[in-house]
C-alpha angles and dihedrals in degrees: 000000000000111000089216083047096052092049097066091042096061093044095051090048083050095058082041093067082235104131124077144193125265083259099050091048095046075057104048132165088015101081135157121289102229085047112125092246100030091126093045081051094057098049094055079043091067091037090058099057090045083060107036088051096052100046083039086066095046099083130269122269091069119159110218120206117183128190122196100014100167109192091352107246091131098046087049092052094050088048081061093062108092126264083014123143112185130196110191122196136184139154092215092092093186098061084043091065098054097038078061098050093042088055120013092121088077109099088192101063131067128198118217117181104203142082116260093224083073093066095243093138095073114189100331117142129203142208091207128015109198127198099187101183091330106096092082091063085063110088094202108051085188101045097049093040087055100043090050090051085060087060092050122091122240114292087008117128139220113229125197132189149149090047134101131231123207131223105231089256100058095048105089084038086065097049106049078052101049088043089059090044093059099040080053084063091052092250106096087166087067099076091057086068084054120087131197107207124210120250083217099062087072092079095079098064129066091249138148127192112245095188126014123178096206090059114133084235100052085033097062090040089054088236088124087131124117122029132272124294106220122190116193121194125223 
């Protein structure tokens, strides 16, 4: 990552009361509830179990990839899931670092600094690839989600969550939106690193949705909060 780049980011997740102590993160995604984003905490909350317990039914011996881990609480709650290996990989080396102290006692998981459009990655294969809230930071929805299925095993599946997708119509609409958010901060430069990916492009890959929040059923219980879990096979 550009260190200028960097920079900005961490000062805008800074105003954006998005970085947090060693402790907090050790804690994630339980989180105060007065906190700014406590809402925001108890969604991915949700969203973390969902995951954990199905991966946790699909056999021990997995091989984790995350892209995209941040500071590293959701990869360290997959490496707790038994028979788990995960590799964890980001290009924000400052979160990395601490996502490695916080952590570094867990034998199962495994911190990259790097972008795996580098090729860093080697040959490594996966059982799972995960993008938790990190999709959006890829310009070309196509291009990544291809390149992370040639890092999946046969049969293995690429999950994504915590992240929205867009009908063609409300695109422009988020961006115009996220453009004025981040001039707000002071950092106008900042949306162009953002990316609103299109709910169409999913038709190209063999995926299912396994949550939806617009569902009939969450819908008529009032639980239409989150985003959609979507889970592509290679």
């Amino acid at each position: 990552m550009d260190a200028l780049f960097e920079k900005k980011y961490i000062t805008t997740r800074s105003l954006e009361n998005r970085l947090y102590s060693d402790e907090e993160v050790m804690r994630l995604p339980e989180i105060h509830p007065g906190h700014t984003h406590s809402k925001e905490w108890l969604l991915r909350k949700r969203s973390c179990k969902r995951m954990v317990r199905y991966l946790g039914s699909k056999g021990r011996n997995r091989e984790i990839l995350e892209i995209g881990c941040g500071n590293g609480w959701f990869s360290h709650h997959l490496a707790e899931i038994p028979g788990a290996r995960v590799t964890a990989l980001d290009i924000n080396f400052t979160e990395l670092q601490q996502a490695a102290r916080v952590f570094s006692d867990d034998p199962n998981l495994h911190f990259i600094h790097g972008d795996i459009r580098s090729g860093i990655l080697g040959e490594a294969e996966f059982d799972y690839i995960l993008f938790a809230a990190s999709i959006e930071f890829f310009p070309s929805f196509k291009k990544i989600v291809h390149l992370a299925l040639s890092y999946l095993k046969p049969k293995g599946e690429l999950h994504i969550t915590d992240s929205r997708f867009f009908r063609p119509g409300e695109i422009e609409i988020a961006r115009r939106r996220n453009q004025s958010y981040y001039s707000s901060l002071g950092y106008p430069e900042m949306a162009d690193f953002y990316f609103h990916h299109n709910i169409m492009d999913l038709q190209s890959f063999d995926y299912s949705r396994l949550y939806d929040p617009y569902s009939f059923r969450n819908r008529l219980f009032g639980k239409k909060e989150g985003y959609p879990w979507i889970r592509i096979k290679k």
